[in-house]
C-alpha positions in Angstrom: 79.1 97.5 119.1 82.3 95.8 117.8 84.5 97.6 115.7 84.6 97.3 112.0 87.8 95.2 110.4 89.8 97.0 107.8 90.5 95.1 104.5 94.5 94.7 104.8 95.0 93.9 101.2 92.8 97.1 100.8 94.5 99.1 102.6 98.4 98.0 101.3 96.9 98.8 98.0 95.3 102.5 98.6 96.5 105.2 99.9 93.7 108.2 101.4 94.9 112.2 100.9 94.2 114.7 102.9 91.5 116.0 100.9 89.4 112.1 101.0 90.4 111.1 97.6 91.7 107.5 97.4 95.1 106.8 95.3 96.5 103.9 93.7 99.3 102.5 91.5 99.3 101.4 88.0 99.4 98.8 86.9 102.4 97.3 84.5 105.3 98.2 86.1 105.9 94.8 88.2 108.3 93.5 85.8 109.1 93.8 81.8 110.5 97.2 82.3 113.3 97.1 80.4 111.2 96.8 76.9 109.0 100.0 77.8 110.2 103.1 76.7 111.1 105.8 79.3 107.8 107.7 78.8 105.6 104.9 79.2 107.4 104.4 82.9 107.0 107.4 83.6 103.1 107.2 82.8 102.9 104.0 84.9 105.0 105.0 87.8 102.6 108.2 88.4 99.6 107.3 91.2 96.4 108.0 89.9 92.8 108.9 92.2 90.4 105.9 91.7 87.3 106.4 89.4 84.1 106.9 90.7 82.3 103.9 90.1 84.9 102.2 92.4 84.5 104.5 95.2 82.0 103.0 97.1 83.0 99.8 97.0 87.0 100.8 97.9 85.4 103.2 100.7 83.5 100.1 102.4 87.3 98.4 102.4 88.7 101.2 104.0 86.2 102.2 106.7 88.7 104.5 109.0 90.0 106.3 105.8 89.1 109.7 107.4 91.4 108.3 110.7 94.6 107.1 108.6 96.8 110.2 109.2 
């Protein structure tokens, strides 16, 4: 059987811990920072695990997450 791809531009934008549960960024802090006040940053700059409804879908992008340590 041929091996299953990885989604790059999934995999740059997750990252898996060592419990299974997928991480990601927030978004908003690309640019405009300096009009945010220091608690919002620190609110966006936090990772956050991804929701369940996207699970599935991120989990098909990622298909050696168990393998990525």
């Amino acid at each position: 059987m041929p091996k299953m791809k990885t989604h790059k531009s999934g995999a740059k934008r997750y990252k898996v811990t060592a419990g299974g549960k997928i991480i990601r960024r927030k978004a908003g802090i690309g640019h405009l920072l300096a009009n945010k006040s220091s608690s919002r940053k620190r609110r966006i700059f936090a990772e956050q695990e991804i929701s369940d409804t996207h699970y599935d879908l991120i989990s098909k992008e990622l298909p050696y997450k168990k393998y990525s340590r």
